[in-house]
C-alpha positions as CSV (number, residue, x, y, z in Angstrom):
1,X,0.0,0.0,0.0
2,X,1.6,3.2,-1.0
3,X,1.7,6.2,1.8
4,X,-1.2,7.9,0.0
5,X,-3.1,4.9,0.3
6,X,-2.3,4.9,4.1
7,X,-3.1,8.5,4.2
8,X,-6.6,7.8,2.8
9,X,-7.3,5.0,5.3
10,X,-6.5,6.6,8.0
11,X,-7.4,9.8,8.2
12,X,-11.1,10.9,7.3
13,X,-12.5,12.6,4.3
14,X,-13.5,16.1,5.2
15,X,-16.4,18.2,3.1
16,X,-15.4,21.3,1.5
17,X,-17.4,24.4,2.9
18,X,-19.1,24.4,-0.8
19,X,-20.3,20.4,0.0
20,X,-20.9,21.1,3.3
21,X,-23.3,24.3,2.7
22,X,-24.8,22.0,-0.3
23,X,-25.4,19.2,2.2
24,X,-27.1,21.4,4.8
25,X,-28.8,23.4,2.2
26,X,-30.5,19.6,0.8
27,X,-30.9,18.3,4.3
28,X,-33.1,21.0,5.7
29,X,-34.9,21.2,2.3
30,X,-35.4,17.3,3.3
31,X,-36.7,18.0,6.5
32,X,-38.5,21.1,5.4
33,X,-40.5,20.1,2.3
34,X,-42.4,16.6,3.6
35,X,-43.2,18.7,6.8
36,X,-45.1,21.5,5.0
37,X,-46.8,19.2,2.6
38,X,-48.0,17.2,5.5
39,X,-49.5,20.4,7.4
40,X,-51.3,21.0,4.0
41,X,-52.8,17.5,4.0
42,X,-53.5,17.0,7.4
43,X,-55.4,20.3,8.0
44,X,-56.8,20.2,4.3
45,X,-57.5,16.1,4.2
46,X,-56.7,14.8,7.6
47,X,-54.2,13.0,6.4
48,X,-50.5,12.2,7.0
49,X,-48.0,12.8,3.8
50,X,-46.9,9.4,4.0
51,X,-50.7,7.7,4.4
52,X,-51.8,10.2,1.4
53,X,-48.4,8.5,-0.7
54,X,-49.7,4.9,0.3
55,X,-53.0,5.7,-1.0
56,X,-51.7,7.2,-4.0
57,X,-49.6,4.6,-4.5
58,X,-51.9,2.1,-4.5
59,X,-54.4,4.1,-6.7
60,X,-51.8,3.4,-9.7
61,X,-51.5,-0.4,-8.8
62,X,-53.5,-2.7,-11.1
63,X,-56.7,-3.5,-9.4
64,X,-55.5,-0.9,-6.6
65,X,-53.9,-3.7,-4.7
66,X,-50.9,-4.5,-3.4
67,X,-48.4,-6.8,-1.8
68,X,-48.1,-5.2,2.1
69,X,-44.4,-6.4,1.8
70,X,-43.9,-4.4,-1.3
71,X,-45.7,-1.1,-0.4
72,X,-43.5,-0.9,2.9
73,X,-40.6,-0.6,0.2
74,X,-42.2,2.1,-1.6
75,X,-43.2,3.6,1.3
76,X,-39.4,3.4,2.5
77,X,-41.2,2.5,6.1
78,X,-40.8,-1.1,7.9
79,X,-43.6,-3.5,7.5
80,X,-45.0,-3.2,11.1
81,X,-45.7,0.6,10.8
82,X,-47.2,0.2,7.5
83,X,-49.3,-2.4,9.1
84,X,-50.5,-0.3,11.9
85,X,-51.0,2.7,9.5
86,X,-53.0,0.3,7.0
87,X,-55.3,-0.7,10.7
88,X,-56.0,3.5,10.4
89,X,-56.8,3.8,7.2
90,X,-58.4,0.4,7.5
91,X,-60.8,2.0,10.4
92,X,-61.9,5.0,7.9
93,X,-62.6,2.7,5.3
94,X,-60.4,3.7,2.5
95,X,-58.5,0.2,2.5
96,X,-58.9,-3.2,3.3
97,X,-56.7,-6.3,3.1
98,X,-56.8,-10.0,1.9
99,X,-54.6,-12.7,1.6
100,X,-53.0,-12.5,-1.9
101,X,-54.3,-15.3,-4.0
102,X,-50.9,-16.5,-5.3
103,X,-49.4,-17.0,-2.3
104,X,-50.7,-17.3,1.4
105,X,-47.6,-15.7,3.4
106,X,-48.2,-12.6,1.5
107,X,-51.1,-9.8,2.4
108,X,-52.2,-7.2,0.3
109,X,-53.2,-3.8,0.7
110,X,-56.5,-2.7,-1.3
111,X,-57.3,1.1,-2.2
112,X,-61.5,0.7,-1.3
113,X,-64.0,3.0,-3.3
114,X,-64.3,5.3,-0.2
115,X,-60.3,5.3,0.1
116,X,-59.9,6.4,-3.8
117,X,-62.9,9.2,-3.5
118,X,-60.9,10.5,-0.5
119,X,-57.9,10.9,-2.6
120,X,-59.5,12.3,-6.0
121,X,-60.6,15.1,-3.4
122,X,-57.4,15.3,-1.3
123,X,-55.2,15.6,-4.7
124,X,-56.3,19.0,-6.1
125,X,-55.0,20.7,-2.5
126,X,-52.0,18.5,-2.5
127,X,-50.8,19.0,-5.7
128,X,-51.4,22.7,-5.9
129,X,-49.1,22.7,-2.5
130,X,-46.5,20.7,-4.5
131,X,-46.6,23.0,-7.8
132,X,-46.0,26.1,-5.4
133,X,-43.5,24.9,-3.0
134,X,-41.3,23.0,-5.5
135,X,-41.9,22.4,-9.0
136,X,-42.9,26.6,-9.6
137,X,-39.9,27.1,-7.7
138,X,-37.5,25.8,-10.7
139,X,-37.3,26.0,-13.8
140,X,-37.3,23.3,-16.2
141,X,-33.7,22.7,-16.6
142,X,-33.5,22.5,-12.7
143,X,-36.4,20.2,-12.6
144,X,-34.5,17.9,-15.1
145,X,-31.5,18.2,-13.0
146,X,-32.5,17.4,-10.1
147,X,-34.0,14.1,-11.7
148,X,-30.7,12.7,-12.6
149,X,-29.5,14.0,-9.3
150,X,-32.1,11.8,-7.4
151,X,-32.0,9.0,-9.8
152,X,-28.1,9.2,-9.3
153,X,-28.2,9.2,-5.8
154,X,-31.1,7.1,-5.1
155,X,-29.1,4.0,-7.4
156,X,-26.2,4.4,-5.6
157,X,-28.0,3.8,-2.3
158,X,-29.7,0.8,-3.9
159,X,-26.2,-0.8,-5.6
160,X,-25.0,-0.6,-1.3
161,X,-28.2,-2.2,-0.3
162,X,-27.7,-5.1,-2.4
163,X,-24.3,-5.3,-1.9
164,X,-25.0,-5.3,1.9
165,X,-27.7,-8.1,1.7
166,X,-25.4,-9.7,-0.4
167,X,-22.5,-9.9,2.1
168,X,-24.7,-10.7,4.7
169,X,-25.9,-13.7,2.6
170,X,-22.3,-15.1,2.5
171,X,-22.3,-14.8,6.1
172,X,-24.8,-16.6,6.9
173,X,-23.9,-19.0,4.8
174,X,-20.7,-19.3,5.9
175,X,-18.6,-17.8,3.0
176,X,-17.8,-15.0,4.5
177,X,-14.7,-15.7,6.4
């Protein structure tokens, strides 16, 4: 290993003060944006941003149903919370579950009649919150940007989850020392 190489190992990676007022600037947009789109929906709807991005969600699934499994993905939430948000919306009736058909260990989520009403009259407010805040803030170069930023991003955090499960696979299985 060459004494760069050491260098590098040893002693930490430090942000630059243009990285490190980019990071900030993204991180309290982060913080800033889902909280002011869930004031909107909760006094507007009474709903939470994330149960009004389930419902949606489901709304543009085939037969507005889905795996529970694979809506916790989407939803970036673990299954348990999904499941005790799904008992809410559940108790308002805008979803319901079953077992799914082609296999018994799975559950699905379904978006009821009542549940997709709700959201054709939530969505106007919602998106008109979303045009203003964000998307009329930009142009449409900085729209497009941002895109591949996220896409960018979002794949790299993806290629480490796999490679993660992947390592702990060989592990567990005894390959990996």
């Amino acid at each position: 290993m060459s004494a760069r190489e050491v260098s590098e190992v040893t002693e930490p990676r430090w942000l630059t003060s243009d990285q490190l007022a980019a990071w900030r600037g993204f991180m309290k947009l982060a913080q800033t944006l889902p909280a002011a789109l869930d004031s909107q929906l909760q006094q507007d709807s009474k709903l939470s941003f994330i149960e009004y991005y389930v419902l949606a969600h489901l709304s543009d699934q085939p037969e507005r149903r889905m795996r529970m499994s694979e809506l916790a993905v989407v939803a970036n939430t673990e299954l348990s919370r999904l499941s005790h948000m799904i008992g809410r919306l559940e108790k308002r009736g805008f979803v319901c579950r079953e077992p799914d058909p082609h296999s018994g260990r799975y559950t699905r989520a379904i978006l009821t009649d009542a549940g997709f009403a709700y959201l054709a009259d939530a969505a106007p407010g919602h998106v008109r919150r979303v045009l203003g805040l964000f998307v009329d803030a930009l142009d449409p170069d900085e729209l497009h940007t941002l895109q591949r930023i996220s896409d960018k991003v979002l794949a790299r955090i993806a290629g480490e989850q796999r490679a993660g499960r992947a390592d702990r696979r060989a592990v567990g299985t005894g390959g990996g020392t």
